[in-house]
MIDOMAR-738544 format. One line per 2 residues: their letters; for each residue x negated, z negated, y negated of C-alpha. Coordinates in steps of 0.2 Angstrom, whole numbers, plus 2048, in hexadecimal, padded with zeros to 3 digits. Example, Ala and Ser with C-alpha at 12.3 -4.5 7.8 and 13.67 -1.06 7.14 Angstrom:
<vextors>
as = 7C2/7D9/816 ~ 7BC/7DC/805
</vextors>
This chain:
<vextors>
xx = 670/2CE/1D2 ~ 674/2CA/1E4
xx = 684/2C4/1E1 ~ 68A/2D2/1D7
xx = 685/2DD/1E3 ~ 68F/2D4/1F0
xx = 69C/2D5/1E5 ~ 69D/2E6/1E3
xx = 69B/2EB/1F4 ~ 6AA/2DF/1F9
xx = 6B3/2E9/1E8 ~ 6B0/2F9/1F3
xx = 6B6/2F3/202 ~ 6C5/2ED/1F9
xx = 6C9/2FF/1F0 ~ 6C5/306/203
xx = 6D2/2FB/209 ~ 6DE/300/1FB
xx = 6DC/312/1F9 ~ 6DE/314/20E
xx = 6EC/30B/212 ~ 6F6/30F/205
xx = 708/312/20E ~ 705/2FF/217
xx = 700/2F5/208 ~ 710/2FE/1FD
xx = 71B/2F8/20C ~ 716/2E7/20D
xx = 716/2E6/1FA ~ 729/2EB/1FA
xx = 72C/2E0/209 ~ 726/2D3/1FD
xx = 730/2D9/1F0 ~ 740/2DA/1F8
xx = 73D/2C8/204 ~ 746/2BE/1F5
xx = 755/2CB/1F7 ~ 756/2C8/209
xx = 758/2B7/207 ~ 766/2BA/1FA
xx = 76E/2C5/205 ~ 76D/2B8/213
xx = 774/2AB/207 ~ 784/2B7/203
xx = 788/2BC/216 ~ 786/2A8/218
xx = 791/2A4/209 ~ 79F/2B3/210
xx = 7A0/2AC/221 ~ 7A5/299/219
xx = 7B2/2A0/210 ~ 7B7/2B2/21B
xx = 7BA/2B0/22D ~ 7B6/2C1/238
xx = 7AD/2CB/22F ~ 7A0/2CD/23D
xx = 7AE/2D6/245 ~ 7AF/2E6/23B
xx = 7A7/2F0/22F ~ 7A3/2F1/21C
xx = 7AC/301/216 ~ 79F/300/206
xx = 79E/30F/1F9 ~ 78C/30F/1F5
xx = 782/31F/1F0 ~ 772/324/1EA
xx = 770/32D/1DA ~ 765/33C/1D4
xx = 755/336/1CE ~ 752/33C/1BB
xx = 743/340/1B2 ~ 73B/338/1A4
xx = 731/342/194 ~ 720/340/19D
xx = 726/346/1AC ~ 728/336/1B8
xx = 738/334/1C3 ~ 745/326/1BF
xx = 751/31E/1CA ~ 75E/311/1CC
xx = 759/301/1D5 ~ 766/304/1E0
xx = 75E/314/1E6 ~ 74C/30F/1E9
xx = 755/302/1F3 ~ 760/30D/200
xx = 74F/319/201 ~ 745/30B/206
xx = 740/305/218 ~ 748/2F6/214
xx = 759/2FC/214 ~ 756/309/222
xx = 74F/2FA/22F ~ 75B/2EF/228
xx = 761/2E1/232 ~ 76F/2E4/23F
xx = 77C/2DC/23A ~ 78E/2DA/232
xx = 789/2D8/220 ~ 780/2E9/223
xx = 78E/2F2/230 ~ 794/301/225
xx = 7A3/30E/22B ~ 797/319/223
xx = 786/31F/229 ~ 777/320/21E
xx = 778/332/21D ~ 785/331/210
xx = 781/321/208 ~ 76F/32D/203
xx = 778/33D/200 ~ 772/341/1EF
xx = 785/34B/1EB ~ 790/33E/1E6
xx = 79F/346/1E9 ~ 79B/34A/1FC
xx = 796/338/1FF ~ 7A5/332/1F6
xx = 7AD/33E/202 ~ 7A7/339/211
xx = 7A6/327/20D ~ 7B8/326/20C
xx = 7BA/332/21D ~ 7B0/326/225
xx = 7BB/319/221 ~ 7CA/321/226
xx = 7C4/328/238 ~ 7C0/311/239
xx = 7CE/30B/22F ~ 7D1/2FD/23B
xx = 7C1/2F8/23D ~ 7BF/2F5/22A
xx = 7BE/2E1/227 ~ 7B7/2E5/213
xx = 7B3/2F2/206 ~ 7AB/2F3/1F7
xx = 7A0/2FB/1EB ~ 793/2F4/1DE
xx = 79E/2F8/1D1 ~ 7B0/2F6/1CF
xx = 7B1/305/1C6 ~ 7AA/310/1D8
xx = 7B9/306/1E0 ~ 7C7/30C/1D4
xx = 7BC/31D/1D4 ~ 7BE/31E/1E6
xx = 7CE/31C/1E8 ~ 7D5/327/1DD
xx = 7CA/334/1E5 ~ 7D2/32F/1F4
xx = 7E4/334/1EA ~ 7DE/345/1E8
xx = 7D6/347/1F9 ~ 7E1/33E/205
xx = 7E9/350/20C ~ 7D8/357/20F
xx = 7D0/347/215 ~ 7E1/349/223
xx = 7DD/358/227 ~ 7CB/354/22B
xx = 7D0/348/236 ~ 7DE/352/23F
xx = 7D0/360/242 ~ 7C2/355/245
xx = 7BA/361/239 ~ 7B3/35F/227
xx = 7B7/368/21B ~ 7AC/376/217
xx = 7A6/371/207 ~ 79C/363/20C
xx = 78F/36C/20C ~ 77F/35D/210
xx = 778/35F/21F ~ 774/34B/222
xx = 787/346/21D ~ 78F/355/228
xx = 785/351/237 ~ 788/33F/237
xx = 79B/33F/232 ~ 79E/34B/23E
xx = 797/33F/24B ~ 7A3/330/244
xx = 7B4/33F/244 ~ 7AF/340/256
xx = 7BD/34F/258 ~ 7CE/34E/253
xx = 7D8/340/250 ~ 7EC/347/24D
xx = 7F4/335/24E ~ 7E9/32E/244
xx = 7EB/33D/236 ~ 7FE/339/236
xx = 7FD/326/233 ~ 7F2/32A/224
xx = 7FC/336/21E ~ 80C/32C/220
xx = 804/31E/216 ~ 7FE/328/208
xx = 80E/335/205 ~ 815/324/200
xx = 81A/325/1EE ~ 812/315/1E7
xx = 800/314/1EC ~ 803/300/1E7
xx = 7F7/2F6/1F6 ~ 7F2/308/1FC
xx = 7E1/2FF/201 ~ 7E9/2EF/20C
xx = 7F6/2FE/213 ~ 7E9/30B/219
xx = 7DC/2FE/21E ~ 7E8/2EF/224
xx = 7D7/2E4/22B ~ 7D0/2E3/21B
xx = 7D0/2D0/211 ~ 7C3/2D4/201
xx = 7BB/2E0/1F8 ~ 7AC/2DC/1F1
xx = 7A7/2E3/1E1 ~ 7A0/2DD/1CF
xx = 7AF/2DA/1C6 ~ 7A6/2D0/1B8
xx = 7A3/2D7/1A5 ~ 7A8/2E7/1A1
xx = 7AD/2EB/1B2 ~ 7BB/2DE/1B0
xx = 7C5/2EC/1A9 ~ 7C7/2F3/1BA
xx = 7D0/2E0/1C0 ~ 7E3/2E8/1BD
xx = 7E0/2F9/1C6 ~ 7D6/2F2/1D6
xx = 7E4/2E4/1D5 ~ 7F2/2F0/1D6
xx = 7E9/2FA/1E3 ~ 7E3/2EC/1ED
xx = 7F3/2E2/1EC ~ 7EF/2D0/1F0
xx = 7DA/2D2/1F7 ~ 7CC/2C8/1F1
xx = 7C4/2CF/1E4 ~ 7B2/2CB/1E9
xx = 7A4/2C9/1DD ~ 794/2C4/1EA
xx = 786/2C7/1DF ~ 77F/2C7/1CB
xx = 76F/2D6/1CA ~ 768/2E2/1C1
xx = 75A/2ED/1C2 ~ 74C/2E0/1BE
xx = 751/2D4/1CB ~ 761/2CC/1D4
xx = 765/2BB/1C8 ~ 771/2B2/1D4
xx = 77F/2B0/1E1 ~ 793/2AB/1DF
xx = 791/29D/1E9 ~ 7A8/29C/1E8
xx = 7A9/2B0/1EF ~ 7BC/2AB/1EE
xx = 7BE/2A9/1DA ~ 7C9/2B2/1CE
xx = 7BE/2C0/1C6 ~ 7C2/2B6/1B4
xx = 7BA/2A7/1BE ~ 7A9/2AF/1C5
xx = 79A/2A8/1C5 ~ 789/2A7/1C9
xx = 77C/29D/1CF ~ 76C/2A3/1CD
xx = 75E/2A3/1D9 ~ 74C/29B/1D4
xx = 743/2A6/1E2 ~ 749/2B7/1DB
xx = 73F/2BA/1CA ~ 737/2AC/1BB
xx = 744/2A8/1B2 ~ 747/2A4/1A0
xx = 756/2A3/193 ~ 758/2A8/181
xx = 767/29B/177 ~ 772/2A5/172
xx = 77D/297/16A ~ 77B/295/155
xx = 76D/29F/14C ~ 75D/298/154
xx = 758/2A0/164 ~ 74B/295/16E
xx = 746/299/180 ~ 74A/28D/18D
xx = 747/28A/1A1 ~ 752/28E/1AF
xx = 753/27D/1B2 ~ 755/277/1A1
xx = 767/27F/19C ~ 776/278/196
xx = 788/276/19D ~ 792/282/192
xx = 785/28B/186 ~ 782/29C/185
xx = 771/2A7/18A ~ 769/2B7/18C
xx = 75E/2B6/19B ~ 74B/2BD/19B
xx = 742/2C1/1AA ~ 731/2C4/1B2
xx = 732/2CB/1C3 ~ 729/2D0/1D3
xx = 726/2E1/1CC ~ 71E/2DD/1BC
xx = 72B/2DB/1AF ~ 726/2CE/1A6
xx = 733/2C4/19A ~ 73E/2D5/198
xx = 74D/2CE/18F ~ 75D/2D5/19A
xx = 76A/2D7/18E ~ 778/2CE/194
xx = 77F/2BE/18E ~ 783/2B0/198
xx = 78B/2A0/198 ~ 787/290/1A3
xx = 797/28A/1AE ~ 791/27B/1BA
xx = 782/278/1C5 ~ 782/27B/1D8
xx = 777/26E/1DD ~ 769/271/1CF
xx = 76B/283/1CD ~ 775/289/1BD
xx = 786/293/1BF ~ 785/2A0/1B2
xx = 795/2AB/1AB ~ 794/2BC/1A9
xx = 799/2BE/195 ~ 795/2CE/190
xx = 787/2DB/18C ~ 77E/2D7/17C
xx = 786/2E4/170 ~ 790/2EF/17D
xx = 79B/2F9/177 ~ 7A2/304/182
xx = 7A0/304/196 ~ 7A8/30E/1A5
xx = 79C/30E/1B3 ~ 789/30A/1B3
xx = 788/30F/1A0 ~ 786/303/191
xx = 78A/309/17E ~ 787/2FE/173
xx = 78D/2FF/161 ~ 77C/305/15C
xx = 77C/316/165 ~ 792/318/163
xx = 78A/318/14F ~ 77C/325/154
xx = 789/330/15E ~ 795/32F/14E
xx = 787/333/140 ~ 784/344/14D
xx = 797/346/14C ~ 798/344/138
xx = 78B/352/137 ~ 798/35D/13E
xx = 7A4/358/135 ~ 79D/359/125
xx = 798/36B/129 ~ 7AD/371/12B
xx = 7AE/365/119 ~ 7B5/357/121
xx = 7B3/343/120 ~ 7B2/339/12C
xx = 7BC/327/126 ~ 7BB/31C/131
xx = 7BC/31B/145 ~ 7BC/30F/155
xx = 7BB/311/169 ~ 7C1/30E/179
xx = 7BD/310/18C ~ 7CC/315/191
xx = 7CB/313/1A9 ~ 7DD/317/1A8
xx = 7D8/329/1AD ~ 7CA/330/1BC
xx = 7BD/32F/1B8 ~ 7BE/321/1A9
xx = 7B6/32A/198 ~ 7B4/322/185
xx = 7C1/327/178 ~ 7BB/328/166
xx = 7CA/326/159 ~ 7C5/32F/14A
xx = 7D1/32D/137 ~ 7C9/33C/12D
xx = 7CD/344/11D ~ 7C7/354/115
xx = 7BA/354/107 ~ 7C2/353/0F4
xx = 7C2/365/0E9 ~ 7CE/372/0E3
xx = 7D3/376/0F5 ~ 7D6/367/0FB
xx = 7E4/368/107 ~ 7F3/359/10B
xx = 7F2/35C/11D ~ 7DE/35D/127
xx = 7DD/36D/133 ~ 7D8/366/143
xx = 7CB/375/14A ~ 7CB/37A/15B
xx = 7B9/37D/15A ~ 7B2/36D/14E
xx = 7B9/35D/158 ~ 7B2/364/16A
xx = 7A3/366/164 ~ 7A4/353/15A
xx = 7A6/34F/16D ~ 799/358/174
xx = 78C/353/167 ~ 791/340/16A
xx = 78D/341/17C ~ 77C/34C/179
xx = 777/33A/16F ~ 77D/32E/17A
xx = 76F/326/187 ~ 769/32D/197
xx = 774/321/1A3 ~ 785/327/198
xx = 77D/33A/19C ~ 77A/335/1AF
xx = 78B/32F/1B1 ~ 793/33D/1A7
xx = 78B/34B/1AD ~ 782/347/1BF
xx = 78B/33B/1C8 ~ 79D/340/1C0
xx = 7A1/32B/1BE ~ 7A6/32D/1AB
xx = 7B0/33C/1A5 ~ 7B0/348/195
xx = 7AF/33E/183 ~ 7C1/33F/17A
xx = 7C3/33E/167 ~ 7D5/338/163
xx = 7D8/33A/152 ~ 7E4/330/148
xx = 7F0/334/13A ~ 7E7/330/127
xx = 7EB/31D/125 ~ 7EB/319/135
xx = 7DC/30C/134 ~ 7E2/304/125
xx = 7F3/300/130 ~ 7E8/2FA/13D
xx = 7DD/2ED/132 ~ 7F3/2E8/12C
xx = 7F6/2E5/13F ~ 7E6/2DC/142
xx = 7E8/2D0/133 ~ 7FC/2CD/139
xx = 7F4/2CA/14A ~ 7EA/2B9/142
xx = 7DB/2C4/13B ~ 7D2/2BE/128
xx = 7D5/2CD/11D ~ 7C4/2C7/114
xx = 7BB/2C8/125 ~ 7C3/2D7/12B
xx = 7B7/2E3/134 ~ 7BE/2F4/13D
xx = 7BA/2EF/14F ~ 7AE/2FE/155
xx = 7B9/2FA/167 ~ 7CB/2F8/16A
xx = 7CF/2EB/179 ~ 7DE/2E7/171
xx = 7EC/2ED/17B ~ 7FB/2EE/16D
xx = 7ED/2F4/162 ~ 7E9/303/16E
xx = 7FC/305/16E ~ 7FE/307/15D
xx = 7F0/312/159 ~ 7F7/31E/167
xx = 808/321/15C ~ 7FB/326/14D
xx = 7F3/331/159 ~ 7F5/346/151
xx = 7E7/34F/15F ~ 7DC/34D/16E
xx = 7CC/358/16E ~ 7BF/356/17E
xx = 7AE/35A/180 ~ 7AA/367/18B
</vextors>
């Protein structure tokens, strides 16, 4: 019985331990969490210098935020990774140096109001233009999101800078505080130069004009983000597109170990010291699991990951393909989302909840004695912010008083909007109505016929008539262009 005793009594002295120094042993188990990170990070500031000269010169003009914590049906708070991360002691005692050297202080980087920090982080940028060596976002969508802000607000943001005040309606105490410390009083040359630059009448390379030391922004511009490519391109005139690093909430995968590639040429290699890896074939009908170290040049996968936080073998989602080795590590691809749909920031609709969203639709439809025929999407980012277009062909329902030509209500195809955002998922809901990153839900719809003309042009286009499927998402350019001409109204949610 002895043993068990001192057993127990070492138990007890354990829980002790525990229960006291609860705020240590947290700390040191996120230090442990986030050391593989840190020697990511090293790896990218490593792989930067090779290929970037003088970065240690300037700063990072980076739009990074932290977004309002939700909670979940039982009542616990959820977050995005990215959140946890600029909270954590680890970012605040972050190492001093250039990878980490931010025109912007954290104040705004934790400012819970994205719209002031968006604010902020470009006056920040302004006041230091010339000190600017790189900018960025994690998302190439923030970056075209931040300049256009930056279209709207260019005259204000002047005038900020001419006063050395900001404006009024910035109204957090951490980013007012610590933005007026980087204004530093007024600054009327500086005001005019800006001002010069952007009452310019193409905003064409408004980016390399207004911050003349930078040479790349880095960004993911991989998957649906790639849509972005022509906009930062045109913006951006001739600057790197960077794509450093391939993460996701369970775990960072891997680095781009060629910084300097096209965006249609990215890829990864992944990093056997950030979580257990293993991959699910995706090539052909049978799906085995196989190793890290055991994939094949040129086949495709879904990876699956058990981490340092307790996932174990959570299947991710996205689909991969392998490019090369560097040295032993795979390169992987970036292909797509499994079953993505539609995508404008952080939010991923699948074909699954476009059809949910649409049954909800139907029901209101049905109640004004209308059929919905047939219907296909489309994330249009040609407007700020970026929202989904829903194209819907309907018809009324067959009796006596069956009209030739459908009313189109005022009051029915809002509401179709508005119940199709209430059954989209949480992140669309964040996205849409917290952070502001994906605007109000558009139903288009088309003249009667209209998909039957499309399925025409698809099959002239090389498509099998006996194969023909509508596609549930238009990327087709001259499609999109031809089912604009058959457009008859526009309805929004509200």
């Amino acid at each position: 019985m002895k043993p068990i005793s001192n057993n127990n009594e070492r138990w007890e002295e354990k829980l002790k331990d525990l229960s006291f120094n609860v705020k240590q042993i947290q700390d040191n188990l996120l230090e442990e969490i986030l050391t593989p990170n840190l020697k990511t990070e090293y790896l990218q500031r490593f792989h930067m210098d090779r290929h970037v000269k003088g970065l240690e010169e300037g700063k990072g003009m980076m739009f990074l935020f932290t977004k309002q914590e939700s909670i979940t049906p039982s009542g616990l708070p959820a977050r995005v990774a990215t959140s946890s991360y600029f909270k954590s002691d680890y970012f605040k005692n972050r190492p001093s140096n250039w990878y980490y050297s931010y025109t912007s202080p954290d104040e705004v980087i934790l400012c819970s109001n994205n719209t002031h920090s968006l604010y902020c982080h470009l006056l920040c940028g302004l006041v230091q233009r010339d000190e600017v060596v790189r900018m960025g976002s994690i998302f190439a969508s923030v970056m075209v999101r931040a300049i256009k802000f930056l279209e709207t607000y260019w005259e204000e943001l002047c005038s900020n800078i001419r006063s050395g005040h900001l404006s009024e309606w910035i109204t957090d105490h951490g980013c007012r505080s610590s933005v007026s410390l980087v204004l530093g009083g007024p600054r009327l040359d500086l005001a005019d130069t800006i001002e010069t630059i952007c009452n310019k009448n193409s905003w064409e390379g408004i980016v390399k004009r207004l911050w003349p030391n930078t040479k790349y922004i880095e960004t993911v511009v991989t998957g649906s983000m790639g849509q972005y490519v022509p906009t930062l391109n045109y913006y951006c005139s001739d600057l790197p597109l960077v794509s450093t690093t391939y993460g996701s909430s369970e775990t960072t995968f891997g680095i781009n170990v060629d910084p300097l590639s096209k965006p249609e040429d990215v890829s990864y290699a992944f990093m056997p010291n950030m979580s257990y890896f293993e991959f699910i074939t995706m090539d052909g009908d049978k799906r085995d699991v196989v190793d890290l170290q055991d994939v094949k040049l040129g086949c495709t996968y879904e990876p699956v990951v058990t981490n340092f936080s307790g996932l174990y073998r959570m299947r991710v989602g996205d689909v991969l393909v392998v490019t090369g080795f560097y040295n032993n590590a795979p390169q992987f691809k970036f292909v797509r989302r499994e079953n993505v749909v539609l995508s404008i920031d952080s939010d991923k609709t699948n074909e699954e909840d476009l059809f949910k969203a649409l049954s909800q639709a139907k029901l209101v439809l049905e109640s004004s004695d209308l059929i919905l025929v047939d219907f296909t999407s489309y994330a249009d980012t040609s407007t700020f912010p970026g929202h989904y277009v829903i194209y819907l062909e309907i018809k009324e329902k067959e009796g006596e008083n069956k009209k030739n030509n459908v009313e189109l209500s005022e009051e029915v195809f809002p509401k179709c909007c508005s119940v199709m955002e209430d059954s989209l998922d949480n992140v669309y809901k964040r996205c849409r109505f917290k952070d502001g990153s994906v605007g109000p839900l558009e139903i288009r719809v088309v003249r009667q016929g209209m998909f039957d003309s499309l399925m025409d042009f698809f099959i002239s286009q090389g498509a099998s008539i006996g194969q023909y499927k509508t596609p549930r998402c238009i990327k087709s350019v001259k499609a999109l262009e031809f089912m604009e001409e058959c457009v008859v109204a526009r309805f929004f949610s509200t």
